[in-house]
N, C-alpha and C positions, 0 to 999 in steps of 0.2 A: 775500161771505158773512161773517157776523159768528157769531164763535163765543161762546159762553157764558163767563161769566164761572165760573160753579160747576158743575166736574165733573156730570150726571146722564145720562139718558137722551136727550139731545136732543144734547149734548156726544159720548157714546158713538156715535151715528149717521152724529157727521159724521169724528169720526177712522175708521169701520170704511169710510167712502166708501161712493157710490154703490150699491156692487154688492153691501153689506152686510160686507165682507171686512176681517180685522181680521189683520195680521202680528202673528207674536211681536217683533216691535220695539217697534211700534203699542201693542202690551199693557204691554209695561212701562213707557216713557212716559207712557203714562197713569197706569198704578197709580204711579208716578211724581213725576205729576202732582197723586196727590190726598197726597202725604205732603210736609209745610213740610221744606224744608230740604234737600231732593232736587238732585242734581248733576248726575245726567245720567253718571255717570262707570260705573255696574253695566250702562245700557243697553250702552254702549261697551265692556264686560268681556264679557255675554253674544255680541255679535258675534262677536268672537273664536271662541266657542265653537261658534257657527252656522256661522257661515261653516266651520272645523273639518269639522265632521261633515257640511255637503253635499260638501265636496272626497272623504270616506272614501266617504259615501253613493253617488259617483257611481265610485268605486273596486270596491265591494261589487257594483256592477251590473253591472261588468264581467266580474266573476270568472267565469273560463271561457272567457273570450275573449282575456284579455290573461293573462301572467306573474307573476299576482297571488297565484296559490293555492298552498297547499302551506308546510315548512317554511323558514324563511326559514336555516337550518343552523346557530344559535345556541341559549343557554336565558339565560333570563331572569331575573333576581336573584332569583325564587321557586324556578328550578330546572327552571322549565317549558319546555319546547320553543317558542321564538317561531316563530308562523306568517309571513310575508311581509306578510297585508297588519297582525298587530299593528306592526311597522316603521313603517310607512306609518303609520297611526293615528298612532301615537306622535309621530314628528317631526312630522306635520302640526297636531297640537293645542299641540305646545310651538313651533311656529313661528308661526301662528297670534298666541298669548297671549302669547308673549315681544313682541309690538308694545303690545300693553297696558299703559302706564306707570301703572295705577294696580294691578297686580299686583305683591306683592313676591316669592313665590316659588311656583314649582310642584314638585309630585309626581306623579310617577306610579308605575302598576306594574311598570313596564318600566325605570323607573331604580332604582338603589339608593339615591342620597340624592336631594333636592331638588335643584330648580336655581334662586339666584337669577337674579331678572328686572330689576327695579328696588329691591328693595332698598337700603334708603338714603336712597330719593329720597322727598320730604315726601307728594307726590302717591300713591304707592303705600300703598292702603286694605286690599290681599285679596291671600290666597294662596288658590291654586285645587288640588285635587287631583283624578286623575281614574285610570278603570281605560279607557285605549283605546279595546279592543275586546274587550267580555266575551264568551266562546264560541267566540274566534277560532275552534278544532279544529272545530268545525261549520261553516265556510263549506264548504271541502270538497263539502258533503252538501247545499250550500243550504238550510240552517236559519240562521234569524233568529242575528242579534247584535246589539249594543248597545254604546254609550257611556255611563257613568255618571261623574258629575261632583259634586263638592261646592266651597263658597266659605265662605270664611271671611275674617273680619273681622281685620284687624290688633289687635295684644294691646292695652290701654288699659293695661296697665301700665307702659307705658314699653317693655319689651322687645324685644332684637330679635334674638335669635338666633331659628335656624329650627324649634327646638322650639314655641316658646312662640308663632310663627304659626299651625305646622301639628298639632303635638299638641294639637287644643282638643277636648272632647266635644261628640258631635252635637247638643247640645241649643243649642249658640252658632253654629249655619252661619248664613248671610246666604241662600244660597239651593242646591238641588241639585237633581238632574235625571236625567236619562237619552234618550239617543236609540236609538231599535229600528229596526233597519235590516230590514225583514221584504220584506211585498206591498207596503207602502208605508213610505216612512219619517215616523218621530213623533217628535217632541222632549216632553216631558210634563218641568214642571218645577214648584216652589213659590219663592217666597219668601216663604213663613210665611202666606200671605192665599190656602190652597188651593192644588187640584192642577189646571194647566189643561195643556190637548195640542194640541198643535201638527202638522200634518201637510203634509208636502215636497212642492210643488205643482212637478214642475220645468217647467212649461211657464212657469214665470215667476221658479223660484229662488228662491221664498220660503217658508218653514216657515207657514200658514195655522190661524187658529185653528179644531177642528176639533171641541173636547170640553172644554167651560166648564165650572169648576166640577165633577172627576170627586168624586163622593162612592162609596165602595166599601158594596157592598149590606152591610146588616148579617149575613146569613148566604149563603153562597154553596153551589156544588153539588160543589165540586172540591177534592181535594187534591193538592200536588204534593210528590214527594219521590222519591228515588232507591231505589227498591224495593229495589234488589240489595246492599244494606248495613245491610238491616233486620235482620238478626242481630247487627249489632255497635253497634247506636244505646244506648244507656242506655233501662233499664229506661221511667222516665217516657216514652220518646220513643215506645217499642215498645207500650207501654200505652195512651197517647192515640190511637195509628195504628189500634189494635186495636178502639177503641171508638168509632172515626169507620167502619170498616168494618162494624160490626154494626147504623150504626144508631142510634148511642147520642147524636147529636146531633137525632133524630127525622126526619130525613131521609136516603134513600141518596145515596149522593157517590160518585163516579166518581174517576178517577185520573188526573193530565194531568202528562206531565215530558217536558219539552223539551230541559233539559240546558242553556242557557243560561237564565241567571241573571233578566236584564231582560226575558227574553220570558214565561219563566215569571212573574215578577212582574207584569208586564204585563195578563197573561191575570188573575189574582188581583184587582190592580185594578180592573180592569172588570167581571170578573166575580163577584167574589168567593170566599170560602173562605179557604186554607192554603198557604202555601209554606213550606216545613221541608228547611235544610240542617242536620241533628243533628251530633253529634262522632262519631268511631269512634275503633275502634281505632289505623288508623294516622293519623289526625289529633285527639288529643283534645281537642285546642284548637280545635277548630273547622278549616272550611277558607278561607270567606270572607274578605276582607280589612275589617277595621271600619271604616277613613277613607274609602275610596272605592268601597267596596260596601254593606257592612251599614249604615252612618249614612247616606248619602241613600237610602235605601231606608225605611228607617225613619222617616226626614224626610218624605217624601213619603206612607206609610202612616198617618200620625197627624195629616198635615194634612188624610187624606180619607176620616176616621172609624176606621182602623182601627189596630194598634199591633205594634209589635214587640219580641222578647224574646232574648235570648241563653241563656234556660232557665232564670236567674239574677235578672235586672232589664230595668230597661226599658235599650234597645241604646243611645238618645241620653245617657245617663248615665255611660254609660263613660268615664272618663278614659286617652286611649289613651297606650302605654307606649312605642310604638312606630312608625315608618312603616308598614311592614307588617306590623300585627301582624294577626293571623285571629282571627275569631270563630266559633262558631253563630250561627246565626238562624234563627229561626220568628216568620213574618211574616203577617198575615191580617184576614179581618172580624170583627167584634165578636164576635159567639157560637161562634164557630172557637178567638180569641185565651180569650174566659175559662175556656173547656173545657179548653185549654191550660191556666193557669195551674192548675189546681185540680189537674192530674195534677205539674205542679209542684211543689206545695207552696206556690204563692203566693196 
């Protein structure tokens, strides 16, 4: 078989094979393929990450059958109670990526500082940050969780300590993502050319393209937020809430909160609307984490039309201060987000 010399539709046919079936490998590759100067080195980093999250994913399914559930009897540099399988999570994505020599360091939630990887060495392009397992406290109860993930490009300034890797704003990632561990599992990711999703075929072990190009409707029917804290959101937050339930967007909207983070966003993407994590009282700073929750969330919502806000500015603009530092976010589709802003003040 002779393959095409210029990426098009005849090219796309025969990388998706016979049976029309296109892997998340497959896809990057390609996209890949159509950019000069491509290495081949990001395909090799997202492995890592796949491979990752089917080892959790095939953990997640066990849960309730094996020793997986429940507190694992520590907390975690947030202060949180570690569940069993966030452990699990955790070592499995930094063992995973720690084989990735074009990694120089990672973050996660679950450590207090980075860990370099390769660091040092010429070949290491990216630091990867990631939150686990968002939701762990809901496995429990069998409600969905997720994997969220950000990449970032080595500093061009010359530098190399671990700030100046991993404190970059989200508007510089190279690529971000999430996987939702639900009824089926999804990897849904961008790197800046769209949101594509990916879904875990395990009769073959491979993440399958399943949802090309998701573009988030421009107005949806739902919002989500954690009702039981609505007395203590800021004025703006309580006002907009107030004015999406009478009505005042010209359509009724229902109310969907799941309680984890990625599933709730999930639902938002596909279907459109609002996801609103406000500040209160005892978190004024928000609760989200902005490196590896609020920025690929945001990365992914503005690659598929819709945008995100910390009640302030746009979230990829942030220049973070911190590893873990938290934010707000209120995240959504088009006419959700500007009805927002104008109860803002923006």
């Amino acid at each position: 078989m002779t393959v095409p010399n210029e990426p098009g539709a005849d090219f796309d046919r025969f990388q998706r094979g016979e049976n029309g079936l296109l892997t998340v490998q497959q896809h990057i590759l390609r996209e890949q393929g159509r950019s000069p100067g491509a290495t081949g080195e990001f395909s090799w980093l997202l492995s890592g990450i796949t491979l990752a999250t089917k080892m959790i994913a095939s953990r997640v399914r066990q849960a309730g059958l094996t020793d997986i559930i429940g507190e694992y009897g520590r907390s975690n540099i947030q202060g949180e109670k570690q569940q069993k399988l966030d452990v699990y999570a955790n070592e499995t994505l930094l063992h995973c990526l720690s084989w990735r020599d074009s990694i120089g360091f990672v973050a996660s939630e679950e450590n207090e500082l980075p860990m370099a990887v390769h660091h040092g060495s010429p070949s290491a392009k990216y630091a990867v940050v990631f939150d686990p397992l968002d939701g762990s406290s809901n496995i429990d109860v069998n409600v969905s969780v997720g994997t969220t993930f950000s990449v970032l490009r080595r500093p061009d300034d010359g530098r190399e300590d671990v700030s100046a890797w991993v404190l970059q704003p989200g508007k510089v990632q190279v690529a971000a993502g999430y996987v939702l561990y639900g009824s089926s599992t999804m990897l849904v990711y961008t790197t800046g050319n769209g949101v594509h999703g990916f879904t875990l075929d395990p009769a073959v072990g491979a993440y399958i393209m399943s949802h090309e190009n998701i573009r988030m409707p421009i107005q949806g029917g739902y919002y989500s937020v954690n009702e039981a804290y609505h007395n203590e959101f800021p004025e703006m937050y309580r006002a907009y809430l107030d004015h999406i339930r009478k009505g005042g967007l010209g359509k009724r909207y229902s109310t969907r909160y799941i309680g984890s983070m990625v599933a709730d966003f999930h639902r938002t993407l596909l279907k459109g609307g609002v996801f609103l994590y406000p500040p209160t009282a005892e978190s004024p700073g928000g609760k989200l984490r902005l490196l590896y929750e609020a920025n690929p969330i945001a990365f992914l919502a503005e690659q598929a039309g819709g945008s995100a806000t910390d009640g302030r500015g746009r979230i990829l603009d942030i220049q973070p201060r911190s590893i873990h530092q938290r934010t707000p976010l209120v995240v959504g589709s088009q006419k959700e987000m500007e009805a927002f802003a104008k109860f803002a003040g923006k």
